[in-house]
One Martini backbone bead per residue (centre of mass of N, CA, C, O) as a GRO file, in nm:
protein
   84
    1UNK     BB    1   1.459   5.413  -0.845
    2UNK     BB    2   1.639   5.152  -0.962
    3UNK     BB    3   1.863   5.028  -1.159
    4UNK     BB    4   2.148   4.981  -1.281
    5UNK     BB    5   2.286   5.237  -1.364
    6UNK     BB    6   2.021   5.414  -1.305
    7UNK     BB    7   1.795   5.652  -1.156
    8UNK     BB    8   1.538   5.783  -0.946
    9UNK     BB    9   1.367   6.072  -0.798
   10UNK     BB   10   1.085   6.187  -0.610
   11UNK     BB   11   0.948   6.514  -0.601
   12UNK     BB   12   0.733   6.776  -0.559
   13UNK     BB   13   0.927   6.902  -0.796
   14UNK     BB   14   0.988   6.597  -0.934
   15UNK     BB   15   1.216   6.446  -1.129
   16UNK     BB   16   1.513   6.251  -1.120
   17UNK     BB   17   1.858   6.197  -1.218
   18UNK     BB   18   2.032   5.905  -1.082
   19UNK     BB   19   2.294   5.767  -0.993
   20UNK     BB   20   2.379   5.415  -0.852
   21UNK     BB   21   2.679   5.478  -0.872
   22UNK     BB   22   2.998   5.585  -0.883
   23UNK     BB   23   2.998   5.438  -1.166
   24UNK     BB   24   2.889   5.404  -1.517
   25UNK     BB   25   3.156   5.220  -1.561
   26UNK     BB   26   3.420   5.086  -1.665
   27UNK     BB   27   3.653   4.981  -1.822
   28UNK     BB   28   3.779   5.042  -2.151
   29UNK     BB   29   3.977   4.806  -2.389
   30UNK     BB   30   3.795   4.910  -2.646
   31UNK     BB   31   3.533   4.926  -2.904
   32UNK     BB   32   3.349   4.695  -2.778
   33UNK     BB   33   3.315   4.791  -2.485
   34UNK     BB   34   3.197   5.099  -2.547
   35UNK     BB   35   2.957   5.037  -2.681
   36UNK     BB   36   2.837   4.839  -2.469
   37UNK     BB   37   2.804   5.051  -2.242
   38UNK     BB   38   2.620   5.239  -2.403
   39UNK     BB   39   2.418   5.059  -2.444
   40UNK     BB   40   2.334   4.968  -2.180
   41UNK     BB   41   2.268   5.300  -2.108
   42UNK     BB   42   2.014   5.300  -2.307
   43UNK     BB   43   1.841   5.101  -2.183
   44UNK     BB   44   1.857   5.201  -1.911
   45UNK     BB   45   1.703   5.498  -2.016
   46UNK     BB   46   1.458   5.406  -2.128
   47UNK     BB   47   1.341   5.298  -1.912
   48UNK     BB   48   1.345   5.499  -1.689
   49UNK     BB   49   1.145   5.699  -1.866
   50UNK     BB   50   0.895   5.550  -1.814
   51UNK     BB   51   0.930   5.527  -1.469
   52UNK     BB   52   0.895   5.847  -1.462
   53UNK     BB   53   0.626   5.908  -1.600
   54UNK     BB   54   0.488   5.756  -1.426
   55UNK     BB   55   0.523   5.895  -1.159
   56UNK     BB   56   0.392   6.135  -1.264
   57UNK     BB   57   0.143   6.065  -1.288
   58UNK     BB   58   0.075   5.946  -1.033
   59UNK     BB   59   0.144   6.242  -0.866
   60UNK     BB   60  -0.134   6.355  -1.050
   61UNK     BB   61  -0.375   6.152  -0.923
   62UNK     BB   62  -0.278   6.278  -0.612
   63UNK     BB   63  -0.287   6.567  -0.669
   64UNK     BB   64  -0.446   6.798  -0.606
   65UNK     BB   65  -0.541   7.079  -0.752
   66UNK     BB   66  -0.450   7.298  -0.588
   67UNK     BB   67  -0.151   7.200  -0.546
   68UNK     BB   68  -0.074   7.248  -0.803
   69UNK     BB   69  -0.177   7.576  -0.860
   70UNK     BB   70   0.061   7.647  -0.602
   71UNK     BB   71   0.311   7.549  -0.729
   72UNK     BB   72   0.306   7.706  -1.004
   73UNK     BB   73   0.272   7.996  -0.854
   74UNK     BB   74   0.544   7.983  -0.662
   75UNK     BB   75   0.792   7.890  -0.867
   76UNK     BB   76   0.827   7.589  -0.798
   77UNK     BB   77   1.159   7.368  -0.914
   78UNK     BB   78   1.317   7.205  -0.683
   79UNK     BB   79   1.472   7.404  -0.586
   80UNK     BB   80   1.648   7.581  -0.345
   81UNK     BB   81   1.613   7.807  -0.125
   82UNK     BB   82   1.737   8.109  -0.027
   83UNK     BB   83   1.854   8.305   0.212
   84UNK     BB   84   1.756   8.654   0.307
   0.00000   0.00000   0.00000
């Protein structure tokens, strides 16, 4: 999911948050343009977060029993295993 600024990524080991484009701000020439970014930046995160909890909660409706405590035992939190 997009939003203006900021999106997430949802994966079997859980969501994460990932920028939408490659600057997360314009320049800023004052302290109200500022201020604007941060504030914009706050809403955009706001939004995310409730959209991150959905989809969390989606993906424990649809995930059986068994999948959830084999994950949990497994160890696995999304992040890639290295190599032995």
């Amino acid at each position: 999911m997009r939003l203006s600024i900021f999106g997430f990524e949802a994966h079997f080991g859980g969501v994460r948050v990932v920028p939408a484009g490659p600057t997360l701000t314009g320049y800023c020439r004052s302290d109200a343009e500022i201020e604007f970014a941060i504030a914009r930046m706050k809403v955009d995160l706001d939004a995310l977060s409730t959209a991150m909890k959905e989809a969390l909660a989606e993906e424990a409706r649809r995930m059986p029993f068994d999948e959830i405590a084999f994950g949990q035992l497994s160890g696995d939190n999304g992040s890639p295993q290295s190599a032995k």
